[in-house]
N, C-alpha and C positions, 0 to 999 in steps of 0.2 A: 504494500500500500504506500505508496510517494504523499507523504506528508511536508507541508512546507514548514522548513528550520529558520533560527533565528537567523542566519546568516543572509535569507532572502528578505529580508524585512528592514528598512532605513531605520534605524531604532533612534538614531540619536538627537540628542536633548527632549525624547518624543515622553509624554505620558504613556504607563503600559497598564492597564488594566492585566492582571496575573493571577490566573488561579492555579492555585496549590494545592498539595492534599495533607494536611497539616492535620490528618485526624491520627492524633497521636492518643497511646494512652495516661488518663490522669486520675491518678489517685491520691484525695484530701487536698485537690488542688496543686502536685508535686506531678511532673512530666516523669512517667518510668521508662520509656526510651522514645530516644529523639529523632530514630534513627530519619523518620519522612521530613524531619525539620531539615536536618542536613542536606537530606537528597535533595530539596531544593536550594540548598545555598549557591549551586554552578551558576543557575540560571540568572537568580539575582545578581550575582557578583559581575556578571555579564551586561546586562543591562545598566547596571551602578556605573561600568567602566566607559559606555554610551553616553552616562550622565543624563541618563533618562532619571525622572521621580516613578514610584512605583506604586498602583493601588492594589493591596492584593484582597484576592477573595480566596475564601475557603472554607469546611464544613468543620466540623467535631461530630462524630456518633448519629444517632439517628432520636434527637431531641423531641421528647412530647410538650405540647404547649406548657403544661407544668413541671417542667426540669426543666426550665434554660439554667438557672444559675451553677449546675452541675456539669454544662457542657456551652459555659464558655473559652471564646479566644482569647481572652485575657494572660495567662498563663505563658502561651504559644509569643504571644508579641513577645514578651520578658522575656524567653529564651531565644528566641530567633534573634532579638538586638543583641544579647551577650555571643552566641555566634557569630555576627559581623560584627561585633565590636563599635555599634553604633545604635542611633534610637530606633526604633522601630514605634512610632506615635498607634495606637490605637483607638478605635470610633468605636462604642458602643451600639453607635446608628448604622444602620445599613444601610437606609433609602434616605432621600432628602439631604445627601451632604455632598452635593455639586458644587458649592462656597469650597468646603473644606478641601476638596480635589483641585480644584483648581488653584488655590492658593500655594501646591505643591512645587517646593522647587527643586532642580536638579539634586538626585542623590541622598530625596528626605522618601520616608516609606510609610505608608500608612494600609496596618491590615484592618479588617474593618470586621464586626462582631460575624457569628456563625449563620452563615446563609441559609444553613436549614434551617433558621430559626422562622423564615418567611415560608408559609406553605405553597407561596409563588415557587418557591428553587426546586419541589418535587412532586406538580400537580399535576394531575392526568390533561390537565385541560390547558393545551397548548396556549391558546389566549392569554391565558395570568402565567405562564411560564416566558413569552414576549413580552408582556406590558415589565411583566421584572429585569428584562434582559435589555429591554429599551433604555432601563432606566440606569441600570449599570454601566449599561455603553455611554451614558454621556459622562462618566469620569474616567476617561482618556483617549487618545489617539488610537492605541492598536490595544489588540488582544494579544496578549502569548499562553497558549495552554499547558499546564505543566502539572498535573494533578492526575496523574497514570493513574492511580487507584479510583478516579471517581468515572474511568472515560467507556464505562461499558452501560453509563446511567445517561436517560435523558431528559438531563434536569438543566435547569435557564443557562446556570454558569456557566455550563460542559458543551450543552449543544448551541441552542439561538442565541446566548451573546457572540459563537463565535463567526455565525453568520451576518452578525448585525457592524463586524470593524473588521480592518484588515489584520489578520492575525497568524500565525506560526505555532510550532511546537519547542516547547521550552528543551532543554537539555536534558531534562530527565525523561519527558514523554520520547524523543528521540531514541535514545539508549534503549529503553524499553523495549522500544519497538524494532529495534536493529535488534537485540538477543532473542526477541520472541519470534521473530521471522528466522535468524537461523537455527532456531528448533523446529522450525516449520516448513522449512525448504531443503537443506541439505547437513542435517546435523552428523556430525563425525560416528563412526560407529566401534561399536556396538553402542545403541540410545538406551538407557534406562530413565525408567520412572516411577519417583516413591510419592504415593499418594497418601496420605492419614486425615486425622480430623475426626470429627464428631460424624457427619452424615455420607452415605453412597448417592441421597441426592444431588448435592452437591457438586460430586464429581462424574453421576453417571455420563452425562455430553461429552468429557475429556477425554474419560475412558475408552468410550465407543469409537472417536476421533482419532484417537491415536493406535488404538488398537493394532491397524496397518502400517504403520510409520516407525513404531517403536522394534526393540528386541525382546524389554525385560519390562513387566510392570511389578511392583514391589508395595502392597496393601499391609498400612498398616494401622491404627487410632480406632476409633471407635466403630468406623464402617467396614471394619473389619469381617464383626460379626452375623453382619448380612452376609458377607460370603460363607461365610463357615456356617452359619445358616440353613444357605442355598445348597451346603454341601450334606444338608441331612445331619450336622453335628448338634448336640447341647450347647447349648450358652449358657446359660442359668439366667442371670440377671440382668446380663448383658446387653448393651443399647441393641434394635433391632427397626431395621426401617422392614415391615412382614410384608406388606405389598411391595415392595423393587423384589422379592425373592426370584421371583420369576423372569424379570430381566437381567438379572445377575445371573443365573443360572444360562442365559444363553451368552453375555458377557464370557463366561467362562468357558463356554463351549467354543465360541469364537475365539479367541485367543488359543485354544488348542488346533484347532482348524488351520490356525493363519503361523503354527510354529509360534507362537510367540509364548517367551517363560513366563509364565502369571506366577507368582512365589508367596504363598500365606504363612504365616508366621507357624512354628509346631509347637510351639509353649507359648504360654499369656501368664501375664503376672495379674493374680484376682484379689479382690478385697471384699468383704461384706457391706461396706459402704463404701459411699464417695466422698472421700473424708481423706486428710493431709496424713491424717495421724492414725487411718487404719491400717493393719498388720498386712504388709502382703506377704500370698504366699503363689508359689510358681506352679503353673500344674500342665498339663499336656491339652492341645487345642483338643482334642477328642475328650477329653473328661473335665471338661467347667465344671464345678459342684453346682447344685440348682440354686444355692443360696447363697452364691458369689456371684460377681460382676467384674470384668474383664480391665484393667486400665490402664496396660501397657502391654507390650508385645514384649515376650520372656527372652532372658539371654541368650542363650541357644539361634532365635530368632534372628536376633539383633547381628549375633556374629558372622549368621548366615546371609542376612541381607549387606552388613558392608562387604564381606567375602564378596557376593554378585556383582556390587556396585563399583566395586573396585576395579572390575575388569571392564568396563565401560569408559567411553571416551567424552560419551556428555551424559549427562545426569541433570532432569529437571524435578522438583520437589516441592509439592507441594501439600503441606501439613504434618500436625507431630503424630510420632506411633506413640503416645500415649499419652496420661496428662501429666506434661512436662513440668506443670508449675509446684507439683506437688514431689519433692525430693524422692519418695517412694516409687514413682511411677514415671521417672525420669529418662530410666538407663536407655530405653530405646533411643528418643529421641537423642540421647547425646551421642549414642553409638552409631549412631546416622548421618548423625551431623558432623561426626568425625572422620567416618570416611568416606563424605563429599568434599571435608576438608585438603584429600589427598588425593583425588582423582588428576589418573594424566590427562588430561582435557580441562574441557567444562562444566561447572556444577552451577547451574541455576536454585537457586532456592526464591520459592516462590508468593513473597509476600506473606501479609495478613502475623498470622500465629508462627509459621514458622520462622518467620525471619524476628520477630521477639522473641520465639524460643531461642535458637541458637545465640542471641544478646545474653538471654538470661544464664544461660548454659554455659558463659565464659569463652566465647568464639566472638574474634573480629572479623568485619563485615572485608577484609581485604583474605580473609583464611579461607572464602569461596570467587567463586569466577564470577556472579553477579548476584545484588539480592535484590528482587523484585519489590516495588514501594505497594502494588495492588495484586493481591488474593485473587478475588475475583475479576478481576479486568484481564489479566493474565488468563486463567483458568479459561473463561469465555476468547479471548482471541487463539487459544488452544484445540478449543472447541472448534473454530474454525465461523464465529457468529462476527456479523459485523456490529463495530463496536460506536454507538452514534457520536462520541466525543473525536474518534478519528475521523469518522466521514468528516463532520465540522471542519475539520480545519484538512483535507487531503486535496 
Protein backbone atom coordinates (compact mmCIF):
# COMPACT_ATOMS: atom_id res chain seq x y z
CA UNK A 1 0.00 0.00 0.00
CA UNK A 2 2.01 3.58 -1.18
CA UNK A 3 1.38 5.79 1.74
CA UNK A 4 2.57 9.31 1.60
CA UNK A 5 5.63 10.20 4.08
CA UNK A 6 6.70 13.07 5.65
CA UNK A 7 9.22 13.62 3.33
CA UNK A 8 6.48 14.42 0.48
CA UNK A 9 4.91 17.19 2.41
CA UNK A 10 6.45 21.04 2.66
CA UNK A 11 6.38 20.98 6.41
CA UNK A 12 8.18 23.96 7.30
CA UNK A 13 7.26 26.70 9.63
CA UNK A 14 3.79 24.84 8.78
CA UNK A 15 1.03 24.16 11.79
CA UNK A 16 0.66 20.01 11.81
CA UNK A 17 -2.24 18.91 13.34
CA UNK A 18 -0.62 15.04 14.64
CA UNK A 19 -2.37 12.32 15.82
CA UNK A 20 -0.70 9.95 18.04
CA UNK A 21 -1.43 7.00 19.84
CA UNK A 22 -0.56 7.92 23.30
CA UNK A 23 -3.00 5.28 24.91
CA UNK A 24 -0.52 4.27 27.33
CA UNK A 25 -1.06 2.46 30.50
CA UNK A 26 -1.95 4.54 33.85
CA UNK A 27 -2.08 3.46 37.14
CA UNK A 28 -3.13 6.00 40.22
CA UNK A 29 -2.22 8.46 37.74
CA UNK A 30 1.69 7.05 37.22
CA UNK A 31 2.48 6.01 33.22
CA UNK A 32 3.80 2.16 33.80
CA UNK A 33 5.21 2.06 30.38
CA UNK A 34 5.83 4.63 27.93
CA UNK A 35 6.99 2.68 25.46
CA UNK A 36 3.80 4.47 22.56
CA UNK A 37 5.12 7.85 24.10
CA UNK A 38 8.45 7.36 22.79
CA UNK A 39 7.47 5.66 19.55
CA UNK A 40 6.25 8.99 18.79
CA UNK A 41 9.14 11.03 19.62
CA UNK A 42 10.90 10.46 15.69
CA UNK A 43 8.05 12.17 14.28
CA UNK A 44 7.83 15.14 16.58
CA UNK A 45 11.58 15.74 16.72
CA UNK A 46 11.17 15.87 12.87
CA UNK A 47 8.68 18.33 12.59
CA UNK A 48 10.33 20.46 15.78
CA UNK A 49 13.41 20.55 13.28
CA UNK A 50 10.97 22.12 10.24
CA UNK A 51 10.17 24.57 13.16
CA UNK A 52 6.64 23.60 12.60
CA UNK A 53 4.28 24.25 16.01
CA UNK A 54 2.50 21.16 16.70
CA UNK A 55 -1.29 20.25 17.68
CA UNK A 56 -1.47 16.93 18.79
CA UNK A 57 -4.52 14.64 19.20
CA UNK A 58 -4.89 11.59 20.77
CA UNK A 59 -7.09 8.84 22.62
CA UNK A 60 -6.55 7.15 26.31
CA UNK A 61 -8.66 3.76 26.61
CA UNK A 62 -12.15 3.52 25.79
CA UNK A 63 -13.64 6.37 28.27
CA UNK A 64 -17.51 6.01 29.41
CA UNK A 65 -19.05 9.49 29.93
CA UNK A 66 -18.58 8.93 33.65
CA UNK A 67 -14.78 8.19 33.85
CA UNK A 68 -13.12 10.97 32.07
CA UNK A 69 -11.08 11.94 35.18
CA UNK A 70 -9.44 8.38 35.11
CA UNK A 71 -8.59 8.56 31.56
CA UNK A 72 -7.17 11.75 31.01
CA UNK A 73 -4.05 13.33 28.90
CA UNK A 74 -2.88 15.11 31.57
CA UNK A 75 -0.25 12.69 32.63
CA UNK A 76 0.82 11.87 28.97
CA UNK A 77 1.64 15.86 28.27
CA UNK A 78 4.16 15.72 31.61
CA UNK A 79 5.94 12.89 30.21
CA UNK A 80 6.06 13.49 26.67
CA UNK A 81 7.65 17.23 27.75
CA UNK A 82 10.36 15.46 30.07
CA UNK A 83 11.10 13.35 26.95
CA UNK A 84 11.95 16.21 24.72
CA UNK A 85 13.09 18.02 27.40
CA UNK A 86 10.64 20.89 26.71
CA UNK A 87 6.99 22.05 27.40
CA UNK A 88 4.41 20.33 26.14
CA UNK A 89 1.32 23.10 27.12
CA UNK A 90 -1.96 21.15 27.48
CA UNK A 91 -5.81 22.02 26.61
CA UNK A 92 -8.35 20.43 28.78
CA UNK A 93 -10.79 21.60 25.77
CA UNK A 94 -10.91 19.90 22.66
CA UNK A 95 -13.20 21.94 20.58
CA UNK A 96 -13.46 25.66 20.58
CA UNK A 97 -9.63 26.48 20.99
CA UNK A 98 -8.81 27.80 17.38
CA UNK A 99 -7.57 31.21 19.45
CA UNK A 100 -5.25 28.88 21.21
CA UNK A 101 -3.87 27.20 17.86
CA UNK A 102 -3.36 29.80 16.21
CA UNK A 103 -1.44 31.78 18.77
CA UNK A 104 1.03 28.74 18.29
CA UNK A 105 4.50 29.54 17.59
CA UNK A 106 7.37 27.68 15.88
CA UNK A 107 8.50 24.76 18.04
CA UNK A 108 5.68 25.25 21.04
CA UNK A 109 3.38 21.89 21.28
CA UNK A 110 0.09 21.60 22.52
CA UNK A 111 -1.79 18.01 23.18
CA UNK A 112 -5.18 18.64 23.78
CA UNK A 113 -7.43 16.42 26.25
CA UNK A 114 -8.65 12.71 25.01
CA UNK A 115 -10.67 12.72 21.95
CA UNK A 116 -12.71 9.93 22.81
CA UNK A 117 -13.98 11.87 25.36
CA UNK A 118 -16.31 13.44 22.38
CA UNK A 119 -18.76 10.73 21.12
CA UNK A 120 -18.14 12.61 17.79
CA UNK A 121 -14.34 10.69 17.54
CA UNK A 122 -16.26 7.18 17.53
CA UNK A 123 -19.84 7.44 16.06
CA UNK A 124 -21.50 5.23 13.63
CA UNK A 125 -22.94 8.33 12.13
CA UNK A 126 -20.49 9.69 9.74
CA UNK A 127 -22.00 13.20 9.82
CA UNK A 128 -20.97 14.16 13.65
CA UNK A 129 -17.75 12.02 12.84
CA UNK A 130 -17.16 15.35 9.83
CA UNK A 131 -18.74 18.01 11.63
CA UNK A 132 -15.77 16.95 14.55
CA UNK A 133 -13.16 16.42 11.87
CA UNK A 134 -14.08 19.89 10.24
CA UNK A 135 -13.41 21.33 13.34
CA UNK A 136 -10.11 19.85 14.20
CA UNK A 137 -8.97 20.71 10.72
CA UNK A 138 -9.13 24.24 11.40
CA UNK A 139 -6.06 24.12 13.87
CA UNK A 140 -3.46 23.61 11.23
CA UNK A 141 -2.11 23.40 7.81
CA UNK A 142 -1.48 19.76 7.27
CA UNK A 143 -2.31 16.50 8.81
CA UNK A 144 0.51 13.94 9.73
CA UNK A 145 -0.89 10.57 10.98
CA UNK A 146 1.08 8.72 13.37
CA UNK A 147 -1.13 6.80 15.65
CA UNK A 148 -0.44 2.92 14.17
CA UNK A 149 -2.46 1.53 16.91
CA UNK A 150 -5.80 3.54 16.33
CA UNK A 151 -5.59 3.08 12.09
CA UNK A 152 -7.72 -0.13 11.77
CA UNK A 153 -10.65 2.21 13.49
CA UNK A 154 -12.92 4.64 11.67
CA UNK A 155 -13.01 7.20 13.85
CA UNK A 156 -12.88 11.52 12.95
CA UNK A 157 -9.07 11.80 13.95
CA UNK A 158 -7.95 8.50 11.83
CA UNK A 159 -10.20 8.66 8.83
CA UNK A 160 -12.20 12.28 7.75
CA UNK A 161 -9.68 14.75 9.35
CA UNK A 162 -7.21 13.15 7.11
CA UNK A 163 -9.32 13.80 4.19
CA UNK A 164 -10.33 17.14 5.12
CA UNK A 165 -5.97 18.67 4.95
CA UNK A 166 -3.16 17.62 3.13
CA UNK A 167 -1.44 15.09 5.14
CA UNK A 168 1.30 12.15 5.35
CA UNK A 169 2.20 9.39 7.57
CA UNK A 170 4.37 10.14 10.50
CA UNK A 171 7.58 7.99 11.08
CA UNK A 172 6.10 5.44 13.13
CA UNK A 173 2.87 4.64 10.81
CA UNK A 174 5.73 4.33 8.02
CA UNK A 175 7.94 1.69 9.84
CA UNK A 176 5.00 -0.10 10.67
CA UNK A 177 3.90 -0.45 7.61
CA UNK A 178 7.29 -1.39 5.93
CA UNK A 179 7.79 -4.50 8.67
CA UNK A 180 4.10 -5.49 8.22
CA UNK A 181 4.24 -5.60 4.48
CA UNK A 182 7.57 -7.65 4.72
CA UNK A 183 5.72 -10.32 6.71
CA UNK A 184 3.27 -10.04 4.10
CA UNK A 185 5.19 -10.31 0.87
CA UNK A 186 8.31 -12.14 1.15
CA UNK A 187 9.28 -12.99 4.69
CA UNK A 188 12.74 -14.97 5.07
CA UNK A 189 12.06 -18.54 5.96
CA UNK A 190 11.38 -20.78 7.74
CA UNK A 191 8.03 -17.84 9.07
CA UNK A 192 6.94 -18.69 12.47
CA UNK A 193 4.03 -17.43 14.59
CA UNK A 194 3.29 -17.37 18.21
CA UNK A 195 -0.07 -16.36 18.94
CA UNK A 196 -1.51 -16.08 22.85
CA UNK A 197 -3.95 -13.94 24.66
CA UNK A 198 -7.07 -14.33 26.29
CA UNK A 199 -9.42 -15.17 23.12
CA UNK A 200 -9.36 -17.57 19.58
CA UNK A 201 -11.77 -14.68 18.48
CA UNK A 202 -9.45 -12.47 18.32
CA UNK A 203 -7.18 -14.20 16.21
CA UNK A 204 -9.32 -16.55 14.27
CA UNK A 205 -8.91 -13.92 10.76
CA UNK A 206 -4.99 -14.04 11.20
CA UNK A 207 -4.81 -17.55 11.64
CA UNK A 208 -6.92 -18.41 8.75
CA UNK A 209 -4.79 -15.79 6.78
CA UNK A 210 -1.72 -16.99 7.31
CA UNK A 211 -2.30 -20.37 7.54
CA UNK A 212 -0.63 -20.58 3.60
CA UNK A 213 2.17 -18.17 4.13
CA UNK A 214 3.58 -19.40 7.21
CA UNK A 215 5.77 -22.79 8.27
CA UNK A 216 5.09 -22.94 12.17
CA UNK A 217 2.16 -21.54 14.10
CA UNK A 218 2.96 -21.76 17.85
CA UNK A 219 -0.68 -21.24 20.29
CA UNK A 220 -0.33 -20.34 23.39
CA UNK A 221 -2.41 -17.89 26.46
CA UNK A 222 -5.70 -18.58 27.03
CA UNK A 223 -7.04 -19.42 23.53
CA UNK A 224 -5.32 -22.19 23.93
CA UNK A 225 -7.83 -24.01 25.33
CA UNK A 226 -10.23 -23.88 22.56
CA UNK A 227 -7.98 -25.84 20.73
CA UNK A 228 -7.23 -28.43 23.07
CA UNK A 229 -10.97 -28.30 23.34
CA UNK A 230 -11.54 -28.89 19.60
CA UNK A 231 -9.05 -31.77 20.33
CA UNK A 232 -11.71 -33.63 22.55
CA UNK A 233 -9.27 -32.90 25.61
CA UNK A 234 -10.48 -31.79 29.44
CA UNK A 235 -9.99 -28.33 30.43
CA UNK A 236 -11.52 -28.05 33.72
CA UNK A 237 -11.98 -24.49 34.20
CA UNK A 238 -10.33 -23.25 31.66
CA UNK A 239 -11.26 -20.14 29.43
CA UNK A 240 -13.30 -21.70 26.44
CA UNK A 241 -14.67 -19.66 23.44
CA UNK A 242 -17.52 -23.47 22.94
CA UNK A 243 -18.99 -22.01 19.70
CA UNK A 244 -15.31 -21.33 17.55
CA UNK A 245 -14.89 -25.33 18.59
CA UNK A 246 -15.86 -26.18 15.31
CA UNK A 247 -13.81 -23.65 13.39
CA UNK A 248 -10.83 -24.45 15.10
CA UNK A 249 -11.29 -28.00 14.48
CA UNK A 250 -11.09 -27.25 10.71
CA UNK A 251 -8.22 -24.55 11.45
CA UNK A 252 -6.49 -27.54 12.44
CA UNK A 253 -7.38 -29.68 9.82
CA UNK A 254 -6.09 -27.04 7.40
CA UNK A 255 -2.88 -26.49 8.67
CA UNK A 256 -2.29 -30.34 8.46
CA UNK A 257 -3.44 -30.23 4.98
CA UNK A 258 -1.25 -27.27 3.87
CA UNK A 259 2.10 -29.17 5.99
CA UNK A 260 2.10 -26.54 8.19
CA UNK A 261 3.51 -27.33 12.05
CA UNK A 262 0.54 -26.17 14.40
CA UNK A 263 2.41 -26.98 17.94
CA UNK A 264 0.01 -26.88 21.23
CA UNK A 265 1.61 -26.76 24.39
CA UNK A 266 1.93 -30.76 26.27
CA UNK A 267 1.91 -29.22 29.84
CA UNK A 268 -0.11 -26.17 31.26
CA UNK A 269 0.76 -24.68 34.53
CA UNK A 270 -3.15 -24.67 36.53
CA UNK A 271 -4.24 -22.82 39.41
CA UNK A 272 -7.66 -23.05 41.36
CA UNK A 273 -8.13 -19.58 40.94
CA UNK A 274 -7.14 -16.50 39.01
CA UNK A 275 -5.26 -15.02 41.62
CA UNK A 276 -1.35 -13.64 41.89
CA UNK A 277 -0.97 -15.68 44.97
CA UNK A 278 -2.56 -19.13 43.93
CA UNK A 279 -0.37 -22.21 44.13
CA UNK A 280 0.59 -23.52 40.79
CA UNK A 281 0.93 -26.74 39.81
CA UNK A 282 2.02 -28.26 36.37
CA UNK A 283 0.13 -31.08 34.82
CA UNK A 284 -0.04 -32.73 31.28
CA UNK A 285 -2.56 -30.92 28.55
CA UNK A 286 -4.59 -34.23 28.50
CA UNK A 287 -5.36 -34.27 32.24
CA UNK A 288 -6.49 -30.58 33.53
CA UNK A 289 -8.09 -31.43 36.84
CA UNK A 290 -11.80 -30.39 36.44
CA UNK A 291 -11.24 -27.99 39.40
CA UNK A 292 -8.26 -26.14 37.96
CA UNK A 293 -7.83 -23.47 35.40
CA UNK A 294 -5.03 -23.27 32.84
CA UNK A 295 -2.80 -19.90 33.17
CA UNK A 296 0.29 -20.48 31.55
CA UNK A 297 1.76 -22.98 29.18
CA UNK A 298 4.17 -25.48 31.24
CA UNK A 299 7.84 -25.64 30.98
CA UNK A 300 8.34 -28.53 28.88
CA UNK A 301 6.14 -26.34 26.51
CA UNK A 302 7.95 -23.22 26.78
CA UNK A 303 11.20 -25.02 25.90
CA UNK A 304 9.61 -26.62 23.18
CA UNK A 305 8.40 -23.73 21.53
CA UNK A 306 11.63 -21.41 21.65
CA UNK A 307 13.46 -24.80 20.46
CA UNK A 308 10.82 -24.40 17.16
CA UNK A 309 11.23 -20.67 17.08
CA UNK A 310 14.65 -20.60 17.16
CA UNK A 311 15.13 -22.31 13.87
CA UNK A 312 13.04 -19.77 12.20
CA UNK A 313 14.30 -16.71 10.39
CA UNK A 314 11.40 -14.30 11.09
CA UNK A 315 9.13 -14.68 13.99
CA UNK A 316 5.95 -12.59 14.32
CA UNK A 317 4.01 -12.42 17.98
CA UNK A 318 1.42 -11.63 18.96
CA UNK A 319 0.34 -12.17 22.76
CA UNK A 320 1.57 -13.73 26.03
CA UNK A 321 1.28 -17.63 26.66
CA UNK A 322 0.18 -16.86 29.99
CA UNK A 323 -0.67 -14.39 32.43
CA UNK A 324 2.57 -12.71 32.48
CA UNK A 325 1.65 -10.06 35.18
CA UNK A 326 1.38 -12.55 37.73
CA UNK A 327 5.05 -13.80 38.67
CA UNK A 328 3.46 -17.55 38.90
CA UNK A 329 2.32 -17.61 35.43
CA UNK A 330 5.18 -15.86 33.81
CA UNK A 331 7.69 -18.51 32.76
CA UNK A 332 6.02 -18.93 29.33
CA UNK A 333 5.97 -15.70 28.28
CA UNK A 334 9.49 -14.84 29.35
CA UNK A 335 10.63 -18.06 27.61
CA UNK A 336 9.21 -16.67 24.42
CA UNK A 337 10.32 -13.74 24.76
CA UNK A 338 13.80 -14.89 25.20
CA UNK A 339 14.01 -16.68 22.31
CA UNK A 340 12.77 -14.06 19.96
CA UNK A 341 15.24 -12.24 21.77
CA UNK A 342 18.00 -14.47 19.75
CA UNK A 343 16.60 -15.24 16.45
CA UNK A 344 18.92 -15.16 13.37
CA UNK A 345 16.41 -12.88 11.41
CA UNK A 346 13.51 -11.11 12.50
CA UNK A 347 11.26 -11.01 15.49
CA UNK A 348 8.32 -8.87 15.31
CA UNK A 349 6.58 -8.61 18.54
CA UNK A 350 3.35 -7.44 18.08
CA UNK A 351 1.96 -4.66 20.11
CA UNK A 352 -0.81 -4.36 22.71
CA UNK A 353 0.14 -6.85 25.86
CA UNK A 354 2.82 -8.26 24.41
CA UNK A 355 5.13 -5.70 23.95
CA UNK A 356 4.35 -4.54 27.82
CA UNK A 357 4.81 -7.92 28.73
CA UNK A 358 8.37 -8.23 27.55
CA UNK A 359 8.96 -4.37 29.25
CA UNK A 360 7.71 -5.92 32.36
CA UNK A 361 9.70 -9.11 31.97
CA UNK A 362 13.04 -7.13 32.00
CA UNK A 363 13.69 -7.11 27.97
CA UNK A 364 14.77 -3.88 25.84
CA UNK A 365 12.69 -2.83 23.07
CA UNK A 366 16.31 -2.86 20.85
CA UNK A 367 16.65 -7.02 22.29
CA UNK A 368 13.83 -7.74 19.28
CA UNK A 369 13.87 -6.76 15.42
CA UNK A 370 10.70 -4.60 15.82
CA UNK A 371 7.94 -3.97 18.42
CA UNK A 372 4.80 -3.06 17.15
CA UNK A 373 2.82 0.22 18.94
CA UNK A 374 -0.83 -1.42 17.71
CA UNK A 375 -2.23 -5.14 18.63
CA UNK A 376 -4.83 -4.84 16.72
CA UNK A 377 -4.10 -2.76 13.68
CA UNK A 378 -1.25 -5.09 13.06
CA UNK A 379 -3.31 -8.25 13.76
CA UNK A 380 -6.09 -6.90 11.01
CA UNK A 381 -3.42 -5.66 8.36
CA UNK A 382 -2.23 -9.56 8.82
CA UNK A 383 -5.53 -10.46 8.34
CA UNK A 384 -5.13 -9.09 5.03
CA UNK A 385 -8.48 -6.31 5.97
CA UNK A 386 -8.18 -2.91 4.72
CA UNK A 387 -7.33 -0.63 7.28
CA UNK A 388 -9.47 2.87 6.98
CA UNK A 389 -6.61 5.15 8.73
CA UNK A 390 -4.24 3.83 5.73
CA UNK A 391 -6.78 4.24 2.96
CA UNK A 392 -6.92 8.05 4.50
CA UNK A 393 -3.92 9.02 3.86
CA UNK A 394 -2.50 6.26 0.70
Amino acid sequence: MGIKTLSQLDLQNKRVVLRCDLNVPIKDGVITDDGRIRASLSTIKKLLANNCSIVIVAHLGRPKADQKSNFSLAPVAKRLGELLKRDVAFSPEITGIKQKTDSLQSGQILLIENIRFLAAETSKDESERNALAAELATYGHLYVADGFGAVHRKHASVFELAKLMPHAAGDLISAEVQVLESLSTNPKRPYGVVLGGAKVSDKIGVISNLLDKVDLIAIGGGMVFTFLAAQGKEIGKSLVEKDLIPIVQDLLKRAAALGVKLILPTDIVVAKEFDAESNPMTVSSDEIPRDQMGLDIGPNSARYFAEELGKCKTVFWNGPMGVFEFENFSNGTRVVAKALSKIDGISVVGGGDSAAAVRKLGFKDQDFGYISTGGGASLEYLEGKELPGLMAIS
